[in-house]
N, C-alpha and C positions, 0 to 999 in steps of 0.2 A: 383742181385741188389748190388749195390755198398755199401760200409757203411764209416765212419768213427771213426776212432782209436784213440786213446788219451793215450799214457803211460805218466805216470807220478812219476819218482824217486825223491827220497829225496836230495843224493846228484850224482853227477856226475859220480861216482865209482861202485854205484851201479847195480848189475845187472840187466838185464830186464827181464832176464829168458826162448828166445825162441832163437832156430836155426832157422837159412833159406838153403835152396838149392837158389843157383845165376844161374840160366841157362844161358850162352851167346853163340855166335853164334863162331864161329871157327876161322874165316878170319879175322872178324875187334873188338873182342874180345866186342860188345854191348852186354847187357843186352837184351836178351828173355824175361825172368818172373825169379820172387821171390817168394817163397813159402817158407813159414812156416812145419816147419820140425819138431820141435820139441816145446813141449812148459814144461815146469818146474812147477809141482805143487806147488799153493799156492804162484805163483813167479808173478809180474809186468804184464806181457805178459797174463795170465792165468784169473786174477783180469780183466782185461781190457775187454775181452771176443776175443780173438786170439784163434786161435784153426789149430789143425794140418789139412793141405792141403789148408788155406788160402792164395790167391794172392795178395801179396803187389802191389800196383798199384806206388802209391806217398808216398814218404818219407818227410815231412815238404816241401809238394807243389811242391814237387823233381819229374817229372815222369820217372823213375825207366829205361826205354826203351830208355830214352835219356841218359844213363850214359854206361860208358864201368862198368866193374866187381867192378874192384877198387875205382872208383867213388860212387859206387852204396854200398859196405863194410862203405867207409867212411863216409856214410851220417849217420849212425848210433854209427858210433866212435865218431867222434865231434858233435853229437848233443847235448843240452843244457839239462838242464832237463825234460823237456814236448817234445816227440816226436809225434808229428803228422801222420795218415798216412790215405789213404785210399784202401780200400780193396774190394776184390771180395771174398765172401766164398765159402769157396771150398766146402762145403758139402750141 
């Protein structure tokens, strides 16, 4: 079942506190899937309730499969302070 994510930092610089794995495909370098790889105690991502082996789906209404790798990095470098996402848990 799908859910919805809400980080939410103070300022811009902050961290959010999880890694991802970017799977893409070989030939046209799109995005497969997103997973949550790691997440930081006590850190943004962890408060939120993200948890390792989660599928990012949508990044701020982004769907993740329609981005190549680096499209898909950058949705989380320039996002504002309230990231958006929705997810499939992995567990």
């Amino acid at each position: 079942m799908k859910a919805k994510i809400i980080l939410q930092r103070s300022s811009a610089q902050e961290r959010l506190g999880l890694g991802i794995a970017v799977e893409s495909d070989d030939t046209e370098n799109r995005v497969i899937a997103v997973r949550v790889e790691q997440i930081d105690p006590d850190s943004i991502a962890e408060k939120a309730g993200l948890q390792v082996g989660d599928r990012i789906l949508q990044i701020n209404n982004v769907d993740v499969q329609n981005c190549t790798r680096q499209q898909c990095l950058s949705l989380f470098q320039k996002a504002s302070l309230t990231i958006t996402m929705m997810i499939f848990p992995g567990k």
